[in-house]
N, C-alpha and C positions, 0 to 999 in steps of 0.2 A: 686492219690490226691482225685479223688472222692470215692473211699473207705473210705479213712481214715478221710475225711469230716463226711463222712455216719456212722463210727463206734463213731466218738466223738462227734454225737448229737445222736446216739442212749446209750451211754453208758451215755450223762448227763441228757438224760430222765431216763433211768434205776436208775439211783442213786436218783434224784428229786422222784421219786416212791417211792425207798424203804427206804428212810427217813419218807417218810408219812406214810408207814406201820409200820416203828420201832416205830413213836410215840403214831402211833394207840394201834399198842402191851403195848408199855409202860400203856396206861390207860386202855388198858381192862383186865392185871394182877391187875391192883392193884382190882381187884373187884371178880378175882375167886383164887381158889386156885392150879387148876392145873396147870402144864406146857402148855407154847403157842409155837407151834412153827414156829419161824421168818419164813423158807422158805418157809411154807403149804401156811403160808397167803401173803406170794410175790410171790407164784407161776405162776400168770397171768401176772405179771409185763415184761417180755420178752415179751409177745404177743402185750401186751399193747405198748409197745416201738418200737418192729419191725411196729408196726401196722403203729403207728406215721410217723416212720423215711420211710419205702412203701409210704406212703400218697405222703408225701413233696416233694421225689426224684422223683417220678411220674412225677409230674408234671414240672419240669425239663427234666424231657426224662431221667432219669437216671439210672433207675433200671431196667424195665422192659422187656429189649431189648431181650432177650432172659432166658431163667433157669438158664444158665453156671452162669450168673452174679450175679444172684438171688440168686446164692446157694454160691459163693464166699463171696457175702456180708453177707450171714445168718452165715457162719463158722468164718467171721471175728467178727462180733457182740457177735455170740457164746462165743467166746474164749473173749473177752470183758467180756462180762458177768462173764466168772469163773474167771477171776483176781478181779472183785468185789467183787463176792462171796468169794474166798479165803479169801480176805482183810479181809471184816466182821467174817468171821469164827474163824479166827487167834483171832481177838480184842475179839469176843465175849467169845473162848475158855481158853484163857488168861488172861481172867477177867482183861484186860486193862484197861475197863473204871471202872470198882472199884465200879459196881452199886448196891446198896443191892437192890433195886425198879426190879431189873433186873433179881434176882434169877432163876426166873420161865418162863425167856424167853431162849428157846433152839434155837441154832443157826448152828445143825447136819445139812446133807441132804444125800441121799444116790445117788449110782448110778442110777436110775431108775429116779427122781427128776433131775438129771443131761441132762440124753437121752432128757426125757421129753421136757428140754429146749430148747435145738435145734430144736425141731417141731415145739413150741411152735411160737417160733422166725422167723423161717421160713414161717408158717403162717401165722402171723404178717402181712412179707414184705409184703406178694403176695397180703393179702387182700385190705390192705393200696392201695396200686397198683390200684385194683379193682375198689375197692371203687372212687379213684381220675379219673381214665377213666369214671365211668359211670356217675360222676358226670358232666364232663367236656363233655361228649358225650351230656348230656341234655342240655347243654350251647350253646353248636354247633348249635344242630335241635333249641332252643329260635333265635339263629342269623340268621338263612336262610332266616326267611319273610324279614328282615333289610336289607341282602344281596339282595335280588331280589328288595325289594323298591331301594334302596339306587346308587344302579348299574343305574335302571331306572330313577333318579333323575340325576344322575351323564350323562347319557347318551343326558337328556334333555339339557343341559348345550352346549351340544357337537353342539347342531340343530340352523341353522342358523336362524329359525321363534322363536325359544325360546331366542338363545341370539339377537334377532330384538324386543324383547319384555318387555317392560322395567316393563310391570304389574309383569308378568308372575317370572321375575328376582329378582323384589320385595319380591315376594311370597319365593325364594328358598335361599335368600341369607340372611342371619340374620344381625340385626341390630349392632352388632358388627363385620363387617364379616372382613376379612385380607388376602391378597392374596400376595404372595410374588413369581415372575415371573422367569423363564429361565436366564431370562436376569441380575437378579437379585433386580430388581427393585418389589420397594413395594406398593400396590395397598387398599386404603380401600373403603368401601363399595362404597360413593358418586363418586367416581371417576369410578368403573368396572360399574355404573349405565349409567354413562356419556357416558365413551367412547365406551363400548360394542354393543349398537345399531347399531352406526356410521360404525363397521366392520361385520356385520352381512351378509352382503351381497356375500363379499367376500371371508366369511369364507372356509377353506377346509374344505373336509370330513376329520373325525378324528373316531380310532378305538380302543374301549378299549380291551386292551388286560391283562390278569393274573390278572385279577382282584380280592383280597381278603380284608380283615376287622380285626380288632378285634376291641372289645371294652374297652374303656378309664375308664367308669362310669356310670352308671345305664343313659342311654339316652345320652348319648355320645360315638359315632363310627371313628372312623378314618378308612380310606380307603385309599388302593395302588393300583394303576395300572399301565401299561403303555401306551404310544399311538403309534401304530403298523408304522405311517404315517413318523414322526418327531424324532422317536427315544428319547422319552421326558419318564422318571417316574414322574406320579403326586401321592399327595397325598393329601385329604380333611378330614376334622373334620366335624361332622355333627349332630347337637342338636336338640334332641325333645324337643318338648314345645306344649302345648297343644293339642299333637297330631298330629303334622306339625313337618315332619323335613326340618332342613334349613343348608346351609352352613357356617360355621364358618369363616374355615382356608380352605385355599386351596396355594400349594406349584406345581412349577414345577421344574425340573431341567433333566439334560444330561445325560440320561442315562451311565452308566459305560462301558467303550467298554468289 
């Protein structure tokens, strides 16, 4: 299934391509007089579309798990490719579409142009591939300072002198903030301001444990963890604003046996 996902967005990028070059051809005959030929100037068009379709699956986790898959997918797209090819070759050699504008557009290709392609194509994925790791690599090392604030924010929550402190609470918990409890009950800001004091005292140690992140939106993080103590997964939402982050949302619930 994920192959054949992967060959019919790489074979409607192939085709979206080479529409654009048959129109291109079309208007740069009508200006010379020699022969053009269709596949010299769609020759990149394979790289260009494995490139694409490496990118996308990438970042799905789908492609690049090892070569074996990588080279499966390049010979399915391959063989994609020459049923297109063939297609256009057939209409163009049979003068189907009856173009007189079209004379001087050759629509050959040999075996060499053939080989060619499947390098071409396989190149494509791998770089696609590349390319979407080292971009998503530089995304990671951006989230580390987040992760290291964010954990330590998240940890200050946990301390019975920070939740005894209603400035302190002000400061971390945003003015929209929503917290929806184990228990199931739903908590907005004025109220975890009210009663969180009041239990401070009493509170247990609490230990965050697996703790990771991703992010929602340019200064919007959501974060998982669990608590080692209670057997609880929580999660919080967390918004910058002026350089201050604050809590949003915060969710607890029962961990999954």
């Amino acid at each position: 299934m994920v192959y054949f996902q992967g060959v019919t967005k790489f074979i409607a990028s192939y085709v979206f391509m080479l529409v654009v070059i048959f129109t291109f051809n079309i208007m740069v005959i009508q200006f010379v007089d020699e022969p053009v030929s269709f596949w010299k100037a769609a020759w990149p068009m394979g790289m260009i579309a494995g490139f694409l379709l490496g990118f996308k699956m990438n970042e799905k986790r789908q492609v690049r798990s090892n070569i074996g898959s990588l080279l499966q997918l390049a010979v399915l797209c391959f063989v994609g490719s020459l049923t297109v090819q063939g297609v256009i070759s057939y209409i163009g050699s049979s003068n189907l579409l009856e173009m007189k504008a079209a004379k001087n557009l050759t629509v050959d290709f040999d075996a060499i142009w053939l080989v060619s392609q499947f390098g071409l194509i396989l190149v494509g994925l791998w770089f696609g591939g590349w390319i979407n790791e080292k971009l998503e690599g530089g995304q990671l090392l951006d989230l580390l300072p987040c992760e290291a604030k964010l954990l330590t924010l998240e940890s200050q929550l946990l301390q019975p002198s920070v939740r005894g402190d209603q400035q302190q609470l002000e400061l971390l918990l945003h003015a929209d903030f929503i917290e929806i409890g184990a228990s199931g009950r739903m908590y907005d800001r004025a109220q975890i301001l009210n009663e969180l004091p009041s239990e401070a005292v009493d509170y247990p140690v609490r230990t965050i444990e697996n703790f990771r992140l991703r992010e929602l939106s340019e200064g919007l993080i959501q974060v998982f963890y669990s608590i080692a103590e209670n057997a609880t997964q929580r999660t919080s939402i967390w918004k910058l604003e002026d350089e201050q982050w604050s809590m949003i949302y915060h969710q607890g619930t029962r961990r999954a046996p």
